[in-house]
N, C-alpha and C positions, 0 to 999 in steps of 0.2 A: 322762439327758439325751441319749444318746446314740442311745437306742432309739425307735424307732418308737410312738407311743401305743399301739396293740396289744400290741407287745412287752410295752410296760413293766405294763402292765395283766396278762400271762398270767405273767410273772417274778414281780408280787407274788401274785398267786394262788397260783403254785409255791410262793414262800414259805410263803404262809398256811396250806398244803393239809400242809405238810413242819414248821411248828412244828405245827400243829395233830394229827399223827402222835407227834411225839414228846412233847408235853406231856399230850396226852391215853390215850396209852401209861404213861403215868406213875402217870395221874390212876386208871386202870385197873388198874395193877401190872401190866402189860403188861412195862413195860420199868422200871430200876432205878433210883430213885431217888438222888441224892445230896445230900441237906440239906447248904447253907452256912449254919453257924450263924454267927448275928446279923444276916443279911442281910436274913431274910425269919423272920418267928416260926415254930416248926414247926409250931401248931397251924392255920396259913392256907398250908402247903406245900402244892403237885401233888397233893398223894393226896386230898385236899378238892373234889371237884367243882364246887362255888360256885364257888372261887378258881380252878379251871380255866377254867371260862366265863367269869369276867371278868378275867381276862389274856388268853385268848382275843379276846375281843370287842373289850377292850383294845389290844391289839395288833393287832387286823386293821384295825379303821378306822382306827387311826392310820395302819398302811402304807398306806392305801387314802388318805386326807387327802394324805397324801404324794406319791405319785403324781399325783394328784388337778391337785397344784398343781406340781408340777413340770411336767407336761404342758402345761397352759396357760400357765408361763410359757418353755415352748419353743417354743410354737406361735405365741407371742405377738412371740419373739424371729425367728421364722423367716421368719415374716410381713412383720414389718418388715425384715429381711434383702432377701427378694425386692422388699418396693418400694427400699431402697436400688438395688438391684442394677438395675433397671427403669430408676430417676431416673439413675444413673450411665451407663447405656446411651445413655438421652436427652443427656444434657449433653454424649458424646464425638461422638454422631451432629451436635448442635450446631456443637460445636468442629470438625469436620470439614467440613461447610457453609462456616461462615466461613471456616476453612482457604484451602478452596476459591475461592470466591470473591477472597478478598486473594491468592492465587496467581494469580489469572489478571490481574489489575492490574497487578499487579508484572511479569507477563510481558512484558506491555504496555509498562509504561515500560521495562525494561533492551531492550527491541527497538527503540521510539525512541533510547537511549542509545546503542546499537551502529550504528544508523544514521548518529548524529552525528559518534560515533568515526571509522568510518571514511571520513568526508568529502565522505559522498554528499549533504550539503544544504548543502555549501562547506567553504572553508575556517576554521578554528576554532584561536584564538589559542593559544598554548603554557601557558598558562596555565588557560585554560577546558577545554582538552583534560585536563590532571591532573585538574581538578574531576569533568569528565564519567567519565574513567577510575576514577578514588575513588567515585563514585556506582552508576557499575556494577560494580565489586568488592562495595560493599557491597549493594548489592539481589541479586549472585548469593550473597552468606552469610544474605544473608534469605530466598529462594529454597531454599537447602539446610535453612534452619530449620523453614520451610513446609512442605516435603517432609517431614523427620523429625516435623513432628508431625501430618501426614497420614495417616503411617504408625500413628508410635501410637494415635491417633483408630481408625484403622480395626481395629486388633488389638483394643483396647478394645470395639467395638462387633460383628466376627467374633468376638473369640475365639482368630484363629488369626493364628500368630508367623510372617512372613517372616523367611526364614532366606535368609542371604546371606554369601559366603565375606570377611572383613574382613583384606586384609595390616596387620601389625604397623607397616612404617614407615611406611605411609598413616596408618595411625593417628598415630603420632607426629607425621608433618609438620604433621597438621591440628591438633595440639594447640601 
């Protein structure tokens, strides 16, 4: 699974090439046999060339089936990995778009907000003035929201992490 279809295809040849060495070593008296009795009857042991060639044949297309199907279903997997990986590209370039967009609205209204605040289109009852002040506190924590997921959007669709130095009681206060 891990290998290359190439690979995996010359590793079970290796295989095939390196039982086919020792069984047929065998089947040769090349190399020593050692009968497990009861396992296999002895009169169908290694030393029988029939039985060699079909444990042989045996065994290799099976490795080979194996392969075979392992390959396709990693190719199968990998495939659909890369469109995953494409569709998730697309949805954060998405999210980043809108982002954008509802960023610059909001910039919009907390610039009329602050306009108001400070009392350049008159004065503004004591009352109305908390409303407006509460309104633009929370559009700038919607503002830092936008931004942070701006950010993530854009790492999502580079790849690549701004790195940025974060003090400890910042952090805290904000929490």
């Amino acid at each position: 699974i891990l290998l290359s279809n190439k690979a995996a295809y010359l590793q079970a040849t290796l295989v095939v090439f390196l039982f086919g060495i020792s069984t047929g070593g065998e089947s040769l008296g090349l190399l020593p046999h050692y009968h497990l009795n009861g396992l296999i009857p002895a009169e169908r042991c290694y030393l029988d060339l029939n039985y060699f060639i079909w444990i042989y044949v045996t065994f290799s297309s099976t490795l080979y089936i194996i392969v075979y199907l392992t390959t396709t279903i990693v190719n199968k997997l990998r495939k659909r990995e890369n469109e995953l990986e494409a569709a998730d590209k697309l949805k954060s370039q998405y999210v980043q778009s809108v982002a954008h967009d509802i960023k610059g609205s909001l910039s919009a209204i907390q610039s009329c907000l602050k306009v108001v605040l400070t009392g350049l289109t008159g004065p503004v009852s004591e009352k109305s003035g908390e409303m407006i002040a509460r309104s633009e506190r929370r559009s700038l924590s919607l503002l830092d929201f936008l931004n942070d997921l701006l950010a993530l959007s854009k790492m999502r669709v580079t790849e690549k992490m701004e790195k940025k130095r974060v003090l400890f009681p910042d952090l805290v206060n904000n929490i």
